[in-house]
C-alpha positions as CSV (number, residue, x, y, z in Angstrom):
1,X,135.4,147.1,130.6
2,X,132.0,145.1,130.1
3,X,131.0,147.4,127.2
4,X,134.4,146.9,125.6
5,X,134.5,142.9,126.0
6,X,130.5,142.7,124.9
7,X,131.6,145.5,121.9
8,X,134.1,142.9,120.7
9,X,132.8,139.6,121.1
10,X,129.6,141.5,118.3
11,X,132.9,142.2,116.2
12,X,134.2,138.3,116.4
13,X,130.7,137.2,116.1
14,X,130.4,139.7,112.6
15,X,133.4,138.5,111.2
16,X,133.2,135.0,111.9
17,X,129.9,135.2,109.8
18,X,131.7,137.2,106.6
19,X,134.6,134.7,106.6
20,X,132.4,131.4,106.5
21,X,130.2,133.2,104.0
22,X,133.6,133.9,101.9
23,X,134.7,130.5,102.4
24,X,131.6,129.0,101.6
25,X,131.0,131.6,98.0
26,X,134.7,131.0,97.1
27,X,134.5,127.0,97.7
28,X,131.3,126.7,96.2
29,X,129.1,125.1,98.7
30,X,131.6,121.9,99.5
31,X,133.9,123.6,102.7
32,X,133.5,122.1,105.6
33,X,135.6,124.9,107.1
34,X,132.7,127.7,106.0
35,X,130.5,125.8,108.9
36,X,132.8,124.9,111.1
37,X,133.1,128.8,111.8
38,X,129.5,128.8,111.9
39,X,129.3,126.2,115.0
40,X,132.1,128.3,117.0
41,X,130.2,131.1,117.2
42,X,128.5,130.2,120.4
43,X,132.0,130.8,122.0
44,X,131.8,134.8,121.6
45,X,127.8,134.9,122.6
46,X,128.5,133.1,125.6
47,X,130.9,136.3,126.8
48,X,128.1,138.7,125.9
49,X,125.9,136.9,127.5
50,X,128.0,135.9,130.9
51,X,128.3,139.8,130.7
52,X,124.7,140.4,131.2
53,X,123.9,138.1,133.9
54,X,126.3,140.2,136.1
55,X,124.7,143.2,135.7
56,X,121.4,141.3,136.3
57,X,122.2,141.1,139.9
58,X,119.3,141.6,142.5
59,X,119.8,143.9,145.7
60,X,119.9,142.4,149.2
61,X,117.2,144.7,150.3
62,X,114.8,143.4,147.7
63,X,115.2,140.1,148.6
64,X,114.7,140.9,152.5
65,X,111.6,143.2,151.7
66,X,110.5,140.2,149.6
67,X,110.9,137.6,152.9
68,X,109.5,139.6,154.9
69,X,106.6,140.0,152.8
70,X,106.2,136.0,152.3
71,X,106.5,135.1,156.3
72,X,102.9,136.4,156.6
73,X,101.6,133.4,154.5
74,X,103.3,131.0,156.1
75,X,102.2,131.3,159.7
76,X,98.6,130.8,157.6
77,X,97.6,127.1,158.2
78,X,96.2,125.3,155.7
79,X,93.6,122.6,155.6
80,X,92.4,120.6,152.8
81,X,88.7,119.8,152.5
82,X,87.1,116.8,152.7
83,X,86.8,114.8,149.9
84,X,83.4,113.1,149.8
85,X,82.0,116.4,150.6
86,X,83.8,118.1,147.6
87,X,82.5,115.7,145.4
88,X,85.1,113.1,145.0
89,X,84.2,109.0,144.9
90,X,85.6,106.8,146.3
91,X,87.9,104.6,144.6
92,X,87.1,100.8,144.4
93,X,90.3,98.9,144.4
Protein backbone atom coordinates (compact mmCIF):
# COMPACT_ATOMS: atom_id res chain seq x y z
CA UNK A 1 0.00 0.00 0.00
CA UNK A 2 2.97 2.54 0.96
CA UNK A 3 4.73 1.76 -2.39
CA UNK A 4 1.42 2.28 -4.24
CA UNK A 5 0.42 5.79 -2.40
CA UNK A 6 4.32 7.08 -2.62
CA UNK A 7 4.25 5.54 -6.63
CA UNK A 8 1.29 7.97 -7.17
CA UNK A 9 1.84 10.97 -5.34
CA UNK A 10 5.61 10.97 -8.01
CA UNK A 11 2.74 10.60 -10.81
CA UNK A 12 0.65 13.77 -9.36
CA UNK A 13 3.75 15.53 -8.60
CA UNK A 14 5.03 14.69 -12.68
CA UNK A 15 1.94 15.79 -14.05
CA UNK A 16 1.29 18.75 -12.12
CA UNK A 17 4.81 19.98 -13.48
CA UNK A 18 3.80 19.17 -17.43
CA UNK A 19 0.42 20.88 -17.04
CA UNK A 20 1.83 24.30 -15.45
CA UNK A 21 4.62 24.07 -18.07
CA UNK A 22 1.63 23.68 -20.89
CA UNK A 23 -0.25 26.37 -19.34
CA UNK A 24 2.53 28.51 -18.91
CA UNK A 25 4.04 27.78 -23.08
CA UNK A 26 0.41 28.02 -24.30
CA UNK A 27 -0.35 31.41 -22.26
CA UNK A 28 2.84 32.84 -22.93
CA UNK A 29 4.40 33.61 -19.65
CA UNK A 30 1.13 35.77 -18.23
CA UNK A 31 -1.05 32.61 -16.27
CA UNK A 32 -1.29 32.88 -13.05
CA UNK A 33 -2.80 29.33 -13.13
CA UNK A 34 0.69 27.79 -14.58
CA UNK A 35 2.15 28.71 -10.93
CA UNK A 36 -0.52 28.22 -9.02
CA UNK A 37 0.03 24.37 -9.83
CA UNK A 38 3.54 24.93 -9.09
CA UNK A 39 2.78 26.03 -5.28
CA UNK A 40 0.41 22.98 -4.74
CA UNK A 41 2.80 20.67 -5.26
CA UNK A 42 3.97 20.44 -1.72
CA UNK A 43 0.57 18.71 -1.13
CA UNK A 44 1.66 15.26 -2.94
CA UNK A 45 5.42 15.50 -1.35
CA UNK A 46 4.13 15.78 1.93
CA UNK A 47 2.40 11.95 1.42
CA UNK A 48 5.69 10.66 0.24
CA UNK A 49 7.30 12.00 2.77
CA UNK A 50 4.65 11.15 5.83
CA UNK A 51 5.32 7.65 4.13
CA UNK A 52 8.85 7.52 5.00
CA UNK A 53 8.84 8.66 8.46
CA UNK A 54 6.75 5.52 9.23
CA UNK A 55 9.04 3.28 8.03
CA UNK A 56 11.76 5.22 9.88
CA UNK A 57 10.56 3.81 13.09
CA UNK A 58 13.23 2.85 15.77
CA UNK A 59 12.96 -0.57 17.79
CA UNK A 60 12.15 -0.68 21.48
CA UNK A 61 15.23 -2.76 22.11
CA UNK A 62 17.47 -0.15 20.65
CA UNK A 63 16.29 2.40 22.66
CA UNK A 64 16.56 0.18 25.96
CA UNK A 65 20.11 -0.99 25.00
CA UNK A 66 20.76 2.68 24.39
CA UNK A 67 19.46 3.65 28.28
CA UNK A 68 21.06 1.24 29.61
CA UNK A 69 24.13 2.26 28.09
CA UNK A 70 23.78 6.10 29.17
CA UNK A 71 22.82 5.27 33.08
CA UNK A 72 26.59 4.59 33.49
CA UNK A 73 27.38 8.39 32.92
CA UNK A 74 25.00 9.57 34.95
CA UNK A 75 25.83 8.02 38.34
CA UNK A 76 29.42 9.97 37.26
CA UNK A 77 29.52 13.24 39.42
CA UNK A 78 30.65 16.01 38.05
CA UNK A 79 32.59 18.97 39.47
CA UNK A 80 33.57 22.09 37.88
CA UNK A 81 37.01 23.57 38.53
CA UNK A 82 37.89 26.42 40.07
CA UNK A 83 37.98 29.41 38.34
CA UNK A 84 40.91 31.57 39.48
CA UNK A 85 42.93 28.54 39.26
CA UNK A 86 41.89 27.88 35.62
CA UNK A 87 42.81 31.12 34.73
CA UNK A 88 39.77 33.21 34.85
CA UNK A 89 39.78 37.07 36.43
CA UNK A 90 37.75 38.27 38.26
CA UNK A 91 35.16 40.54 37.14
CA UNK A 92 35.10 44.19 38.50
CA UNK A 93 31.60 45.38 38.67
Amino acid sequence: MSQARITISWLIIILMIILSANIFINSGGDSVNAWALLLLIPLPLSLIISERVKEQKIDEEKMDQWRDSNDEFISIKKEADEPLESGFDIPIL
